[in-house]
C-alpha positions in Angstrom: 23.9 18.2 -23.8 25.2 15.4 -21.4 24.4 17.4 -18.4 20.7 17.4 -19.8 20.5 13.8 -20.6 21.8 13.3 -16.7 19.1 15.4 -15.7 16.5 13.8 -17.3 17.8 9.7 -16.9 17.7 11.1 -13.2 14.2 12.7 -13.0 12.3 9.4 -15.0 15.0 7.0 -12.6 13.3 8.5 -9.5 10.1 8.6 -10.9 9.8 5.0 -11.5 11.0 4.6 -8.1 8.1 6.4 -6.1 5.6 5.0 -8.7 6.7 1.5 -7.9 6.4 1.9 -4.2 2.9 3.7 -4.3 1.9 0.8 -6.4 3.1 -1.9 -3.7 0.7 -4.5 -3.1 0.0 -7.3 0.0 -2.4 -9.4 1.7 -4.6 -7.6 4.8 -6.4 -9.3 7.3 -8.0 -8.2 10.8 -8.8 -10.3 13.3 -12.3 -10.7 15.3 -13.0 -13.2 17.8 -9.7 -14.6 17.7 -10.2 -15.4 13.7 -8.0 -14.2 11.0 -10.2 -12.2 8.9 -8.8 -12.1 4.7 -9.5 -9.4 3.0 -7.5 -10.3 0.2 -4.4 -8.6 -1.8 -4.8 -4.6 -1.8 -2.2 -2.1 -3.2 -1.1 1.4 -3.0 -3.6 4.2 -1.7 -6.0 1.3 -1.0 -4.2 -0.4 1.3 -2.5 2.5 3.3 -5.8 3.7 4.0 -6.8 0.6 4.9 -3.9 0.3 7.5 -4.5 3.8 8.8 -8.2 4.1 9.1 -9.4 0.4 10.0 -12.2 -1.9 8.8 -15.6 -1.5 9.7 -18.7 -3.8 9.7 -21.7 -4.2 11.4 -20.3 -5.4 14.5 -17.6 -2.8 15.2 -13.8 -1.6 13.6 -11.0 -3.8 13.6 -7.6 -2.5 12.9 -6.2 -3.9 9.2 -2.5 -5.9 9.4 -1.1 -6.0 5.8 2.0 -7.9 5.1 4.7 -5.7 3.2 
C-alpha cells in the first residue's frame, strides 16, 4: 500500500513539474531598424514557436528574443 501511494505522490509530483514549465510565460520582442519591437507576454507552445520559427510581416522575418 505505501509503495503505491509513493508511486503515485511521484507520478502527479512530476507531472505538475513538466506542466508548469510548458506553461512558462515571458515578454518577446524582435528588433527592426534598430527598434525594439513588443510583442507582448506569450507562454508555453506559443512562445517556443515563436523563438524557433521567427516573426514575419510585410517587410521581412525577424528573429523573436523572449526573456525566460
Amino acid at each position: 500500500m505505501k509503495k503505491t501511494m509513493l508511486i503515485v505522490l511521484s507520478s502527479v509530483f512530476v507531472f505538475s513539474f513538466v506542466a508548469c514549465k510548458k506553461n512558462k510565460c515571458a515578454d518577446c520582442h524582435y528588433d527592426k531598424a534598430g527598434a525594439e519591437i513588443e510583442l507582448g507576454e506569450k507562454c508555453g507552445d506559443e512562445m517556443e514557436a515563436l523563438e524557433a520559427n521567427g516573426y514575419t510581416d510585410s517587410t521581412g522575418s525577424y528573429v523573436v528574443h523572449c526573456g525566460h
